[in-house]
N, C-alpha and C positions, 0 to 999 in steps of 0.2 A: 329397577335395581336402585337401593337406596346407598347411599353413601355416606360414611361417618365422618362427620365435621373432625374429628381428631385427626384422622388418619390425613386430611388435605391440610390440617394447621402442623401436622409432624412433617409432610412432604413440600412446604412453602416452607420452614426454616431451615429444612437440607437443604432447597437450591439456594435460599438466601446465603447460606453459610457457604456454598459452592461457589458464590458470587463474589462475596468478600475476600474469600481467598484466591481466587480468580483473579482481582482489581489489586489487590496487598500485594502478588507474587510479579505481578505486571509493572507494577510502579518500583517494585525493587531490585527488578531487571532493568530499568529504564540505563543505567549505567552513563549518567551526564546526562539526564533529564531531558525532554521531551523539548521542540523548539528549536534554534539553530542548533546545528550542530557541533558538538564541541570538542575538545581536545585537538587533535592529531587531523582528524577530516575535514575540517568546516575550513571552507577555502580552497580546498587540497581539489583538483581532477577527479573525479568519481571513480572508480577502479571500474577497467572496461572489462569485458567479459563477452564468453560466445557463447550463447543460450539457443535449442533447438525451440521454435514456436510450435504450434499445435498443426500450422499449414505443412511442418517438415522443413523449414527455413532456418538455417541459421541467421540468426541475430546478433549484432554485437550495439553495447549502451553508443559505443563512438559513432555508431551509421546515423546518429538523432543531434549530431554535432550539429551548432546553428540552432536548435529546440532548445524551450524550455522544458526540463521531463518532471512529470512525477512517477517516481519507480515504486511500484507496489509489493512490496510480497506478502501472499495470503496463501490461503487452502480453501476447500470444498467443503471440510469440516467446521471451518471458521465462523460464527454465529456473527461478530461485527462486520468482518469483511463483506459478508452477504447482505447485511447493513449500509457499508459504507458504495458496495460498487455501482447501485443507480446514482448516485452523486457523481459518482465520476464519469458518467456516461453522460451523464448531463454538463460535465466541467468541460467533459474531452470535446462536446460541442458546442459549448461556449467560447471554451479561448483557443481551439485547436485551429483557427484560422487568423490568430496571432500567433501560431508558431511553438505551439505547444502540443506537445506527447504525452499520456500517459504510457507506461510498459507494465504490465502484471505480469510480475513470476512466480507462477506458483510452486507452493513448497509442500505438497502431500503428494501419498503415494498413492493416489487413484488413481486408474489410467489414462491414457491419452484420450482414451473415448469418454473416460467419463467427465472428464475434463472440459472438453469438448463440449460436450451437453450440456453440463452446467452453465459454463458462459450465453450459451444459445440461448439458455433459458432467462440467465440474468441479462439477454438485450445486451451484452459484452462489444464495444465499438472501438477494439483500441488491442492491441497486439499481446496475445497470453503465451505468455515461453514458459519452459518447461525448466524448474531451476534445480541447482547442485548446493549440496552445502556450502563446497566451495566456497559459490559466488556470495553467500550469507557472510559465510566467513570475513571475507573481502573487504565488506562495507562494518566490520566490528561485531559482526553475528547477531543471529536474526533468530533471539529467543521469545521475541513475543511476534505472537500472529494477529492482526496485522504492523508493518512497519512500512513506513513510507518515508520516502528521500524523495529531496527536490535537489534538481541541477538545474544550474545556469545555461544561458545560451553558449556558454564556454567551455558547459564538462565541468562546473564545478559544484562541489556540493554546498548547499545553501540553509535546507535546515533537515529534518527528519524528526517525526512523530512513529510513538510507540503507540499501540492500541486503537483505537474508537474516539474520534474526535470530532467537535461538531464541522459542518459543510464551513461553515468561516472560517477556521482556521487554515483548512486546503485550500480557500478563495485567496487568502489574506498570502502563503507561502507562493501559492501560483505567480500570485503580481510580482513577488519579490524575484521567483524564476526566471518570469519576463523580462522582467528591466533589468536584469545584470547585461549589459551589452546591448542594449538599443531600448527606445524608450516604446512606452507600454503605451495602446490606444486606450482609451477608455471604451469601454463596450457598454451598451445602452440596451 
């Protein structure tokens, strides 16, 4: 079966075009840009919450009091977050023995199983709760998938990225999580 070179250069400027507005809709959500966090949160207590984990556990952000956290929310459906989660599975054992948490909440309507499975699949080593708008609400709303906050060893929030970012900038926010409240080892 032959294929027509047009029909694959008309189906490579729809996703490119899908992509662009994708990246455009992304960035004009960012609402106080990407990096610390700013206005009203950045410094503030991270708003706590009771989130059910996938084990049936209630979870609350304050039981990780003393951690540094990175708070993920993503979906199943999320093309970067399926991107970004072996980084963090590699982060969460890298610096998770200085004291650091990652938390994923995820934010689609798949079910608990399939949830479940997914993570399985992604090698998932770090706590997947099951999120409310709510708790999106909470942190200034969570229009773009993925969104990540970093808190301090104190519960406070430090910075927060919109989107797909490279592995250095989560390395770079981690060390800032760490050291809020005790000084950071170097890891070799």
């Amino acid at each position: 079966m032959k294929r027509n070179p047009l029909i694959l250069v008309f189906v490579a400027a729809i996703v490119a075009a899908m992509l662009f507005a994708g990246i455009h809709a992304a960035r004009k959500n960012r609402a106080g840009g990407p990096g610390p966090v700013s206005g009203e949160l950045r410094g503030q207590v991270a708003p706590d919450f009771d989130l059910q984990s996938l084990e049936g556990k209630n979870v609350k952000l304050s039981d990780f009091r003393g951690k540094a956290v990175l708070l993920n929310f993503w979906a199943t459906w999320c093309g970067p977050c399926k991107i970004e989660m072996p980084w963090f599975v590699e982060l969460q054992q890298e610096y998770g023995p200085q004291g650091f948490q990652i938390v994923g909440v995820a934010m689609d309507d798949a079910s608990n199983e399939d949830i479940a499975k997914f993570t399985k699949q992604m090698g998932v080593n770090y706590p997947i709760l099951l999120g409310k708008e709510a708790v999106g609400q909470s942190y200034g709303g969570v229009n773009v998938l993925p969104t990540t906050f970093f808190v301090d060893r104190d519960g406070k929030l430090v910075a927060r990225e919109f989107g797909l970012h490279s592995r250095s900038v989560f390395v770079d926010h981690i060390k800032q999580s760490l050291g809020q409240g005790q000084a950071v080892q170097a890891q070799k």
